[in-house]
Backbone as CSV, one residue per row, in Angstrom:
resi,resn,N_x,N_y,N_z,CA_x,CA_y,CA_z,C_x,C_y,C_z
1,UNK,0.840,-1.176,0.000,0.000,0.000,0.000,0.889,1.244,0.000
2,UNK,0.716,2.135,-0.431,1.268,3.374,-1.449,0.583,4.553,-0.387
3,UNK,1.660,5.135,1.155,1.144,5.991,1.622,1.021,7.313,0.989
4,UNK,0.301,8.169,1.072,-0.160,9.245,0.617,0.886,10.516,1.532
5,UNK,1.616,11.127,1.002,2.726,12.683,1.636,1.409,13.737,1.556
6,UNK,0.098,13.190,1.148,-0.566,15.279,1.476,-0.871,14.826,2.956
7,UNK,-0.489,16.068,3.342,-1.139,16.325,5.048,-2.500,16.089,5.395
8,UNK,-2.787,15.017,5.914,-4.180,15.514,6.801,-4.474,16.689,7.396
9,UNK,-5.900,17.031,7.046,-5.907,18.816,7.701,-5.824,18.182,9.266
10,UNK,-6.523,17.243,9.895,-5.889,17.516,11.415,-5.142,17.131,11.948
11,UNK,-3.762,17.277,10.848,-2.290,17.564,11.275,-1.915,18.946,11.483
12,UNK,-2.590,19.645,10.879,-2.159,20.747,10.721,-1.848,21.800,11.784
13,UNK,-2.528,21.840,12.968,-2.447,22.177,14.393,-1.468,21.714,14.782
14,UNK,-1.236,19.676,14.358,-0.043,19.240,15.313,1.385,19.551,14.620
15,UNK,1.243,20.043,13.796,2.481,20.726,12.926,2.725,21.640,13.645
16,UNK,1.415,22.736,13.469,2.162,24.022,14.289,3.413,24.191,15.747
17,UNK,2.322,23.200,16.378,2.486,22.891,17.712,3.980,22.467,17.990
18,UNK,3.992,21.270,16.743,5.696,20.948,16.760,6.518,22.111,16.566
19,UNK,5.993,22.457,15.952,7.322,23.934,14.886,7.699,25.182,16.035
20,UNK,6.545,25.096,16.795,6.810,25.991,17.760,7.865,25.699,19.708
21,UNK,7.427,24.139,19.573,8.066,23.658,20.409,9.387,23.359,20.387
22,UNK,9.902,23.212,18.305,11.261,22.724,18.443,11.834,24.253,18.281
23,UNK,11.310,25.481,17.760,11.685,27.040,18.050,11.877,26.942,19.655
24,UNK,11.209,26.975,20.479,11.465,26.971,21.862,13.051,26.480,22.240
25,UNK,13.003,24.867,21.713,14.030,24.069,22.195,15.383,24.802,21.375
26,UNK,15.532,25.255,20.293,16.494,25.854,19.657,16.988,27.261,20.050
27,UNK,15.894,27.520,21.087,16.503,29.178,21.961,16.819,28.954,23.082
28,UNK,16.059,27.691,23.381,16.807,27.268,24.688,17.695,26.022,24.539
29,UNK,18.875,25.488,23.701,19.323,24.518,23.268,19.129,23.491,24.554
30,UNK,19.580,23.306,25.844,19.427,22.936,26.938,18.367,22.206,27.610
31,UNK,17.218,22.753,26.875,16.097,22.669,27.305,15.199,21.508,27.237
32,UNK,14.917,20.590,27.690,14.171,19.012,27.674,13.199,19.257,26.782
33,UNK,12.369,18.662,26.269,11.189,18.473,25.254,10.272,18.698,26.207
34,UNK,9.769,18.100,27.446,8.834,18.546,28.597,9.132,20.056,28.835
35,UNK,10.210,20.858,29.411,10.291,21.834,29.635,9.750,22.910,28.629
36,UNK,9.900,22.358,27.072,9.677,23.225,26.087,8.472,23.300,26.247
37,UNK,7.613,22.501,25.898,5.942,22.219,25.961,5.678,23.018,26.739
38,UNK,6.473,22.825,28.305,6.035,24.166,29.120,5.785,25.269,28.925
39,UNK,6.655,25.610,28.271,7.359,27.002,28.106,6.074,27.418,26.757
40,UNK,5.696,26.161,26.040,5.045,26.940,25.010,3.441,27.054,25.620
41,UNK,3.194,26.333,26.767,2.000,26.975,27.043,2.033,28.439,27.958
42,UNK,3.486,29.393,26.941,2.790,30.656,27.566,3.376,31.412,26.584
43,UNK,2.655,31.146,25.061,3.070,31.343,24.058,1.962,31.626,23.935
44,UNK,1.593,32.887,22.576,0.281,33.210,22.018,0.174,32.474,21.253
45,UNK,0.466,31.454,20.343,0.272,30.348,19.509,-0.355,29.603,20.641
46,UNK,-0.242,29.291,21.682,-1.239,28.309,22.718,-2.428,29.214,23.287
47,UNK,-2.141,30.592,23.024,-3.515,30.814,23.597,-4.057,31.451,22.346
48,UNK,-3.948,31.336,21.348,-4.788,31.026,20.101,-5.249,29.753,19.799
49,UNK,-4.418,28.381,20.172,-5.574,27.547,20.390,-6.247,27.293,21.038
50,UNK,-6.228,27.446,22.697,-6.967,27.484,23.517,-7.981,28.014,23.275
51,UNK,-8.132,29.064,23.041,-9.652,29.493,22.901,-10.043,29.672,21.686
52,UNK,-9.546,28.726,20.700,-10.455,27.961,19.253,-9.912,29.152,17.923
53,UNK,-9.356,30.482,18.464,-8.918,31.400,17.621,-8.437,31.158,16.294
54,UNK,-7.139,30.287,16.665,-6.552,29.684,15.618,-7.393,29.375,14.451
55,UNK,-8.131,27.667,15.171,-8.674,27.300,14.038,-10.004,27.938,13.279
56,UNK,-10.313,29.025,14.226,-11.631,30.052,13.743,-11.573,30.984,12.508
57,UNK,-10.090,31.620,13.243,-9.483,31.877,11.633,-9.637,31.528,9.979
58,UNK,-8.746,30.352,9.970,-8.436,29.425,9.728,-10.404,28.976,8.438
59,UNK,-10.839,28.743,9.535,-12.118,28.686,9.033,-12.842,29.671,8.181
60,UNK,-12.438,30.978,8.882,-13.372,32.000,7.949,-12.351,31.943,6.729
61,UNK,-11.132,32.386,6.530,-10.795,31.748,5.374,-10.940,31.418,4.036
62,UNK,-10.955,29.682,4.929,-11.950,28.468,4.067,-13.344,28.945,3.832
63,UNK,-13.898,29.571,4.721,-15.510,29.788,4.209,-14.939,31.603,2.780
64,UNK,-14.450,32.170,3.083,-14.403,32.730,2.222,-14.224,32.693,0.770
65,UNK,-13.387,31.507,0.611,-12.585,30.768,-0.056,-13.442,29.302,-0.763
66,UNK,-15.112,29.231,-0.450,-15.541,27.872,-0.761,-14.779,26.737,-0.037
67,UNK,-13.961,26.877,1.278,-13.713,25.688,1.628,-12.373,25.374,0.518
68,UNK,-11.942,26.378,-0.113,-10.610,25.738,-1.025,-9.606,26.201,0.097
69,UNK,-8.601,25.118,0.647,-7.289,25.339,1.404,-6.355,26.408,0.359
70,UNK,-5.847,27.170,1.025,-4.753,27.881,0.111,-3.749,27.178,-0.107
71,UNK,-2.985,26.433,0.748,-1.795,25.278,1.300,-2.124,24.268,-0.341
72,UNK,-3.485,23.601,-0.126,-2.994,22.500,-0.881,-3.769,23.196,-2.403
73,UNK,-5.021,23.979,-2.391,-5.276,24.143,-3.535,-6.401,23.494,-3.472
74,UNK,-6.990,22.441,-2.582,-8.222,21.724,-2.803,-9.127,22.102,-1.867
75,UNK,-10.800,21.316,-2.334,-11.468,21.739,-1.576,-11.967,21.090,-0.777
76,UNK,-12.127,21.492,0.966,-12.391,20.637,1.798,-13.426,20.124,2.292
77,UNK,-14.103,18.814,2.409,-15.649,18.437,2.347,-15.713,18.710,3.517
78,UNK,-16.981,18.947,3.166,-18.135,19.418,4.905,-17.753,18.671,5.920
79,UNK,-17.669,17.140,5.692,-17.254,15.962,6.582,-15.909,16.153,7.183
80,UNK,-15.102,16.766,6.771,-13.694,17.322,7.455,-14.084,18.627,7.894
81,UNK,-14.509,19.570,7.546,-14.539,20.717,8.367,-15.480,20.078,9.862
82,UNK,-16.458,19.668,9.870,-16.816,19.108,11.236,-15.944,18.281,12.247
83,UNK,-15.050,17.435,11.146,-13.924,17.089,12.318,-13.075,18.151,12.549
84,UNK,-12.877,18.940,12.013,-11.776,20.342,12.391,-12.192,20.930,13.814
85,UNK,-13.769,20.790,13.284,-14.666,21.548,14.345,-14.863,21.007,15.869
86,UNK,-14.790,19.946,15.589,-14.408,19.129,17.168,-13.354,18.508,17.485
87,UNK,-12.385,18.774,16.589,-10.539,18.664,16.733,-10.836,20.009,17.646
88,UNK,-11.037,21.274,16.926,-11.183,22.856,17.802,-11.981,22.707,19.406
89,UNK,-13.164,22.123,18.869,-13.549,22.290,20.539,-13.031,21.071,21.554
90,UNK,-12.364,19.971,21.194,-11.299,18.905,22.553,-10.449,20.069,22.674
91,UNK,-9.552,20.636,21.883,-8.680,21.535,22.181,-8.838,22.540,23.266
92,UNK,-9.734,23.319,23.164,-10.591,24.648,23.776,-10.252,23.583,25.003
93,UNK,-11.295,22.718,25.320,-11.296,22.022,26.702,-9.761,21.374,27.028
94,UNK,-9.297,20.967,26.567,-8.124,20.122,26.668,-7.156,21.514,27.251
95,UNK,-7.121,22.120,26.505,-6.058,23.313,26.885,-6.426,24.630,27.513
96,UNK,-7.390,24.549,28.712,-7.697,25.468,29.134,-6.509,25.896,30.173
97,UNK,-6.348,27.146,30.111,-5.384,27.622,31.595,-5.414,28.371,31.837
98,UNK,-5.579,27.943,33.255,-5.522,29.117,34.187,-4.342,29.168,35.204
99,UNK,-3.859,30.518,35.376,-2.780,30.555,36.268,-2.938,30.175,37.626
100,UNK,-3.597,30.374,37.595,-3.371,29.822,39.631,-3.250,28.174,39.266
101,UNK,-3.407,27.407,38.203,-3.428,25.715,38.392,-1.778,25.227,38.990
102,UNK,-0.920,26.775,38.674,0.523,25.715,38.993,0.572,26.073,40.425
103,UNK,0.938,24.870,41.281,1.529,25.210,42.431,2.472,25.642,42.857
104,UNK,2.755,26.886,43.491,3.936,27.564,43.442,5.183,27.303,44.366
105,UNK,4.521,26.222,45.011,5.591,25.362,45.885,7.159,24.845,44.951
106,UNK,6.487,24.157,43.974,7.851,23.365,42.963,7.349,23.539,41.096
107,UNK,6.589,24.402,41.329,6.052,24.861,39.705,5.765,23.648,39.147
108,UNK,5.123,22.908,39.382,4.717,21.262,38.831,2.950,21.938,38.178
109,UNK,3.112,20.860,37.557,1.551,21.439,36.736,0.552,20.416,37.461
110,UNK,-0.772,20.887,38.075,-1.821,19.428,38.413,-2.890,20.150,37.490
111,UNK,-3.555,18.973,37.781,-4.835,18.818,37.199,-5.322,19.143,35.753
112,UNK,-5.751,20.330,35.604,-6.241,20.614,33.977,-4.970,21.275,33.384
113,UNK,-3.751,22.060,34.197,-2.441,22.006,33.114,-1.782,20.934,32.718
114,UNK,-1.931,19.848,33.839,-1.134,18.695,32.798,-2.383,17.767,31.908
115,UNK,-3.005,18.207,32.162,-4.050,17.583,30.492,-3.686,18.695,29.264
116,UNK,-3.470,19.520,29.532,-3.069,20.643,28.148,-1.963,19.758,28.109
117,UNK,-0.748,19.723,28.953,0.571,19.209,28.546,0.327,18.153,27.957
118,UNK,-0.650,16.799,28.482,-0.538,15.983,27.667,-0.855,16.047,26.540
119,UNK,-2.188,16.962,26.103,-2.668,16.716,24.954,-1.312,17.557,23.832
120,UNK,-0.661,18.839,24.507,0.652,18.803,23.432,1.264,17.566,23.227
121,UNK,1.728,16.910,24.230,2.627,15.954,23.941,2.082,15.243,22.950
122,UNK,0.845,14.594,23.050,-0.154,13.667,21.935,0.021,13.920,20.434
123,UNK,-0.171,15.629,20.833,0.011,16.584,19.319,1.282,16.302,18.357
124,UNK,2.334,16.402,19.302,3.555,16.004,18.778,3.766,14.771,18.575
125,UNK,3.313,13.667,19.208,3.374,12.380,18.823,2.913,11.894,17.550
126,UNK,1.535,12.516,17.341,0.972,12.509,16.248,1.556,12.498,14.732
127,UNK,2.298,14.159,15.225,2.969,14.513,14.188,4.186,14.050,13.502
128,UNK,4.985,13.598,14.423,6.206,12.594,14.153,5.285,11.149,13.661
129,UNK,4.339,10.100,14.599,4.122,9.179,13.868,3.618,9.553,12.510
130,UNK,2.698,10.888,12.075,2.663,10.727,10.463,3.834,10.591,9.495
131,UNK,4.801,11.615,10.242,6.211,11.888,9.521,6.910,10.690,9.318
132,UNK,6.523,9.981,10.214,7.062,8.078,10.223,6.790,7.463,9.022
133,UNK,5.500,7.642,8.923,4.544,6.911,8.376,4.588,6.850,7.126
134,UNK,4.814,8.462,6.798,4.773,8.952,4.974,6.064,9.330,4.374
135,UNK,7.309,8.376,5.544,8.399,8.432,5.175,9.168,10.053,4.951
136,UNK,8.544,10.860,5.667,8.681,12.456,5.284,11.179,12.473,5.714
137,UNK,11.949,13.057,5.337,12.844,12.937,5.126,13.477,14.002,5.963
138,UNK,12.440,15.010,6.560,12.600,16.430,7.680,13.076,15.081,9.152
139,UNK,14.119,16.355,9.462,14.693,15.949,10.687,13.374,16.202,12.137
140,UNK,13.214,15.759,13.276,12.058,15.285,13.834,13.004,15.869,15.287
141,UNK,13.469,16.795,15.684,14.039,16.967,16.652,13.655,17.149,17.802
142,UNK,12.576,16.826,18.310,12.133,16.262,19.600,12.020,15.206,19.990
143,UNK,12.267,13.732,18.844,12.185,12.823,19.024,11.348,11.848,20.030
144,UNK,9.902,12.484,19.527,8.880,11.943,20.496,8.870,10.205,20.381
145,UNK,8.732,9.909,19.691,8.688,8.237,18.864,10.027,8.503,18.348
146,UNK,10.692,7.222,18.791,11.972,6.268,18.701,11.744,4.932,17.747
């Protein structure tokens, strides 16, 4: 079977997400892949997805546009924009934050910040297993999957 290199549109978030986490790790060379994630939930790229901005965007767009992606040139069926649409709202919930969640004892994240963290981490997993998958030839420098 003959994998397909076009992107799934709901990669496209977990792209960002990567691109911004391995920017993090490249200003902070030092810096663990956990620590980065940290660091990017206090990034306006995370609080554009958090509260659905991003992909709202993103959407008007496409609705301006008939639903034609600029990226690939094609047009996207109704049946994918609804998964976009509840890719957007797990997100919203998944990555809500609020500052008081870290405890300021040892800055550890509980409760609903480490569900944002996980769901980055997921994001990035994602994105490397496609890159696996479709044989993509880009270096993967967080090395989520080994």
């Amino acid at each position: 079977m003959i994998l397909s290199k076009n992107k799934p549109y709901v990669i496209r978030f977990a792209e960002i997400i990567y691109k911004e986490i391995v920017n993090i790790k490249i200003k902070y060379p030092n810096l663990e892949t956990k620590n980065a994630i940290d660091k990017f939930i206090e990034t306006e790229t995370f609080n554009e997805l958090s509260t659905g901005r991003l992909h709202n965007e993103w959407f008007e767009k496409l609705k301006k546009n008939n639903n034609i992606d600029d990226e690939t040139g094609q047009q996207i069926p109704l049946e994918t924009i609804k998964l976009l649409e509840i890719q957007r709202d797990a997100m919203i919930e998944q990555l809500i934050k609020v500052p008081e969640l870290y405890e300021t004892k040892d800055n550890t994240l509980i409760s609903l910040s480490k569900r944002a963290y996980e769901l980055l981490w997921r994001m990035c997993e994602s994105y490397e297993l496609w890159c696996h998958e479709t044989k993509q030839k880009k270096k993967l420098p967080l090395e989520i999957v080994k």
